[in-house]
N, C-alpha and C positions, 0 to 999 in steps of 0.2 A: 202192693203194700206201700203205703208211705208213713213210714214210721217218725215223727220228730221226739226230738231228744229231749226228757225233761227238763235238766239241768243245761240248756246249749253252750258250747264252750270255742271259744272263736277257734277257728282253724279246725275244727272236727267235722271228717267229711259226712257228708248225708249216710245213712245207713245202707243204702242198696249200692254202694258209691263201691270201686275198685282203683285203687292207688296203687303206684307204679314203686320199685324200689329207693326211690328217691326220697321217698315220705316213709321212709323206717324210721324206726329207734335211731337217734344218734344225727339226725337231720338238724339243720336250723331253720326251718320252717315249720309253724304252729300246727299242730295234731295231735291225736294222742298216739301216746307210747304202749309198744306191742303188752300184751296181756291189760290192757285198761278194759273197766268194765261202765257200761254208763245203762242206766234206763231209759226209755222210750217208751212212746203210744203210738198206736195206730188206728185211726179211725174203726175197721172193722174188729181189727184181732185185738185190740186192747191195747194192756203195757206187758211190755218184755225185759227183757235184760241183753245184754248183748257185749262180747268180746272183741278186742281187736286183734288181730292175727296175721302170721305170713302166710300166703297159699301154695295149693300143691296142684302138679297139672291136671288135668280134666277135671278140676270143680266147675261145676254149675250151681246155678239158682238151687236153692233146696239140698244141695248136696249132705250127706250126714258125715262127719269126721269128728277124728280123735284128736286130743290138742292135746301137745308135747310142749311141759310147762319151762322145760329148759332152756327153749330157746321161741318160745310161741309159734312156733311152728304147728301143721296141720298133715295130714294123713289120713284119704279117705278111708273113711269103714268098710269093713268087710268081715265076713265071719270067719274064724280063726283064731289057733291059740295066742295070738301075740295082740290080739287086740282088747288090750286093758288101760283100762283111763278114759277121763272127760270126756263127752259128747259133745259135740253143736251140731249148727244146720248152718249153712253158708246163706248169708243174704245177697250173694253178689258170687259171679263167675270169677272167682279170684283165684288166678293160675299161679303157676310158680313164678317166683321171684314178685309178687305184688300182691298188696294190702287189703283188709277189710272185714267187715264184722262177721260176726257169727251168732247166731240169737243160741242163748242158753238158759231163759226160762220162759213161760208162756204159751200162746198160741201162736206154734210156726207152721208155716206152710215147705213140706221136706218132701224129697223122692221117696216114692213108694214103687214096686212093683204093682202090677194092672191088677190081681183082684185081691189086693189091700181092702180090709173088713173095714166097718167104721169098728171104733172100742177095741177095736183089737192089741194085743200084746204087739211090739215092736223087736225086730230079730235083723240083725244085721244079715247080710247075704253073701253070697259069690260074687254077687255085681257090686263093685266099689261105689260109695256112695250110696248105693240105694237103700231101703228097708223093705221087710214082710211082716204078713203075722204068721206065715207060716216055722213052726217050733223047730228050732236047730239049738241040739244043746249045747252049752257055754256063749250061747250069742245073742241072750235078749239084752238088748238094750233097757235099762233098770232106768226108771222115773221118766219114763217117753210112755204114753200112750194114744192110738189112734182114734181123733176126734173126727173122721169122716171116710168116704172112701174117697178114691180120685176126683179130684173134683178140676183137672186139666193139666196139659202140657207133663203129664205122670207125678205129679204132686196132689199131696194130700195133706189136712188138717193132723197136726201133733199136738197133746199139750204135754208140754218140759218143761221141769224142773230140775235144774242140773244135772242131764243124764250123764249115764256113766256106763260102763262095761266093765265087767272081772271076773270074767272067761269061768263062771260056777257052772259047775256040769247040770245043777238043776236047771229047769226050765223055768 
């Protein structure tokens, strides 16, 4: 994916781009500031929207995570009662202690378990980060739906619109 920015803004890294602690909130050096939101295209998937945020260890490319508005921080998903709030998908293996977006509306490309439906409903998992469609109640992931099946590397087509999670017992 190479998404550019509509509005480009100097000092704001590429989107697939992962920045070191150094380039937080509070730097003197040009970027944006944690929870900044900006638009983007990408040749294939269109325009999206996209977060800036801190990471958490084992994200990967595609990764799905909850973002904790207090301090922009991230916490991959997993299905469970404690997983309530905003959704992304990580553009960038952005580990703990370092920077980088997170697309929050559009067509993303996110982990999927292996027989991920195309259309299917979206349900957080046991495996942090990942998603299914298979139905686990209180853990669909609400305005995420599956626009393919795997299409490599265990990612698959999503289209988001600012999902969300709030652990409703319906399915």
């Amino acid at each position: 994916m190479a998404y550019v920015p509509h509005t480009p803004n100097l000092g704001f890294p590429p989107i697939a781009a992962t920045l070191p602690a150094s380039n937080a909130a509070g730097r003197s050096t040009p970027g944006p500031w944690l929870g900044d939101i900006i638009r983007a295209q990408d040749p294939v998937y269109g325009v999206g929207e996209f977060i800036y945020l801190k990471g958490v260890a084992s994200t990967l490319v595609g990764s799905w995570a909850l973002i904790n508005p207090d301090d922009w921080s991230t916490t991959l998903l997993a299905s469970g009662a404690s997983q309530i709030g905003a959704v992304c998908v990580a553009m960038s293996a952005n580990v703990a202690n370092q920077y980088g977006w997170y697309q929050i509306t559009g067509k993303a490309l996110g982990l999927a378990l292996a027989a991920f439906a195309d259309n299917g409903l979206v349900y957080a998992t046991a495996t942090p980060g990942q998603v299914d469609d298979a139905v686990i109640a209180g853990a669909r992931v609400k305005n995420a739906l599956g626009a393919s099946t795997i299409v490599g590397a265990g990612l698959a087509e999503f289209e988001i619109n600012r999902p969300f999670m709030d652990n409703a017992a319906a399915a």
